[in-house]
N, C-alpha and C positions, 0 to 999 in steps of 0.2 A: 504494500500500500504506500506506504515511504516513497518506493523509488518511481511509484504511478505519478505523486505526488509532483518531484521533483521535475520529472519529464512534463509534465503538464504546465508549471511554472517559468523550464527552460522555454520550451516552444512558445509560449505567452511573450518572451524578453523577444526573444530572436523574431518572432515574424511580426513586430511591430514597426520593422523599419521601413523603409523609402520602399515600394515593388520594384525588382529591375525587371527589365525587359528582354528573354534570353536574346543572341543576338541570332539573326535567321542564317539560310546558311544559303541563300541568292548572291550575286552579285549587286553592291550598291548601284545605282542610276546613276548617270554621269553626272547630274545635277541636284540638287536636294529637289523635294518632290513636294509640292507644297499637301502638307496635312488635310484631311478632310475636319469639316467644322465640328465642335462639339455635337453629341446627339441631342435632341430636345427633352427635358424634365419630366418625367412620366408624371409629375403630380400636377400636369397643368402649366404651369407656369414655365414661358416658354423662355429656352436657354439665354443669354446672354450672345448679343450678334459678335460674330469673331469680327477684330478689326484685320484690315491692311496690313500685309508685311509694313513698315517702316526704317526702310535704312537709314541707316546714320546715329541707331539709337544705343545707346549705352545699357546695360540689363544687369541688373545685380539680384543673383540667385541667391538666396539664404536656407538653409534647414534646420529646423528645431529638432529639441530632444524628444526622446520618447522614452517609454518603459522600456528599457535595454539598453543592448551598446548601439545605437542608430548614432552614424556620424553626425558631428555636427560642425557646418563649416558655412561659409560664405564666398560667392566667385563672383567678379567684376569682370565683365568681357567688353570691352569699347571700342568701336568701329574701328580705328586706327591700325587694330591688331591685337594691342595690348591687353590686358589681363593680370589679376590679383586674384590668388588667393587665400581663402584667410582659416585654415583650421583650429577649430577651436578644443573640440571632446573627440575623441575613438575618431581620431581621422591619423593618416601616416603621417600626416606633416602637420606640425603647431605651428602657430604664427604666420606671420603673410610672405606670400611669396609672389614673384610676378612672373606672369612667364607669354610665350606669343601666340598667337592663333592666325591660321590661314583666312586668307578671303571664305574658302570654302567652310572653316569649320563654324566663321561666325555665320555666314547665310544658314549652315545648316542648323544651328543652336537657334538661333532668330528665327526662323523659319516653323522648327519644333513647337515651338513657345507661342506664336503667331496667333492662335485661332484663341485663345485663352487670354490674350491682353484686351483689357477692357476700351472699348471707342476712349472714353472720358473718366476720369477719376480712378476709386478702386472697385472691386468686386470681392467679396468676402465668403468662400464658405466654410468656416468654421461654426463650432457645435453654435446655437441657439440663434443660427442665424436661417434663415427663410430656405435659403440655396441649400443648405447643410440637410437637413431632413435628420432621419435616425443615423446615430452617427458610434463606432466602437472605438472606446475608449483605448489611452495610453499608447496613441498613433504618433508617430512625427506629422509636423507640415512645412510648409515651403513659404517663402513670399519672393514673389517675384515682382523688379521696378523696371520700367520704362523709362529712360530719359532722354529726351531729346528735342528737336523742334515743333515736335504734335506736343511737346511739355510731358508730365510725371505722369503711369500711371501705372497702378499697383492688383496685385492678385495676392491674397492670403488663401491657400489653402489646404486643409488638413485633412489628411489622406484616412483618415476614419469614418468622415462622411458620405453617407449613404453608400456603400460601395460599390455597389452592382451598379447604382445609376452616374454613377463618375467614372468609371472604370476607364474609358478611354482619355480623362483628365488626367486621372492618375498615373496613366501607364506613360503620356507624350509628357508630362511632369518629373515624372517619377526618372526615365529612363536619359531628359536632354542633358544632361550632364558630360553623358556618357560620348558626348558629340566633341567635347574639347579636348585638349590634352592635360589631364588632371586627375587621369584615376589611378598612378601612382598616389598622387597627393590626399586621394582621399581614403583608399587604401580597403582592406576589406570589407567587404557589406554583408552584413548576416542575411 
């Protein structure tokens, strides 16, 4: 009973973190492929419109903790090339580091992230918020910032909400990271 116990609490830590996305085993597309838009809110309330790519913009991904070891870092990509990252918990690398990105890797990070950036303002689904619905606890979330000549615009979201009905947020959230060069720097992911 003990060790049902222990298994049941392990599994609880570890699959609270970010989802990744296994990698498929096609050939990438010579160009990033632009995403399809979110699906619409099965409880009525119709999705949020994806905006326009907008180049030239600056994006700064952040992730929160969860119940477990879920990395916790933040990464600054800006048009330029450039890039910071900044690990903070259970990531391989502490502190900020900068490092470069291809023309290709920002369109395809920008790109990923695209249909999710709000026309205006921010967009929130986190627990007790409308977008959020039923939501499992002790999840990480993300915030993602837009900056640039459309001005600031921001996305909170935690990956506990409503699962089934975000799943495809989750997965193009969960797995853009994995677009830059950084995942020495962030280093294992339960």
């Amino acid at each position: 009973m003990r060790i049902m116990v222990v298994l049941v609490v392990a599994g609880a830590m570890l699959g609270g973190c970010i989802p990744q996305v296994a990698p498929q085993d096609r050939p990438a597309p010579a160009g990033p492929a632009r995403p399809a838009p979110p699906p619409p809110i099965a409880s009525g309330t119709p999705a949020a419109p994806a905006a326009p790519v907008i180049r030239g913009e600056m994006i700064r991904y952040a992730t929160s903790p969860c119940f477990g070891a879920c990395p916790v870092y933040a990464v600054t990509v800006r048009p330029d090339g450039t890039g910071t990252f900044e690990g903070q918990r259970f990531t391989a690398v502490t502190g900020a580091r900068d490092f470069r990105v291809s023309p290709a890797q920002y369109e395809a990070f920008l790109t990923r992230l695209a249909p999710y950036r709000p026309r205006s303002g921010s967009l929130r689904y986190v627990p007790g918020e409308p977008a959020c619905g039923q939501s499992a606890t002790n999840m990480p979330s993300v915030e993602v910032q837009w900056d640039g000549r459309a001005g600031h615009r921001a996305l909170s979201f935690y990956f506990g909400c409503d699962r089934a009905r975000h799943r495809a947020m989750a997965d193009a959230l969960g797995s853009a990271p994995d677009l830059l060069p950084i995942t020495a720097m962030i280093g294992a992911r339960p």
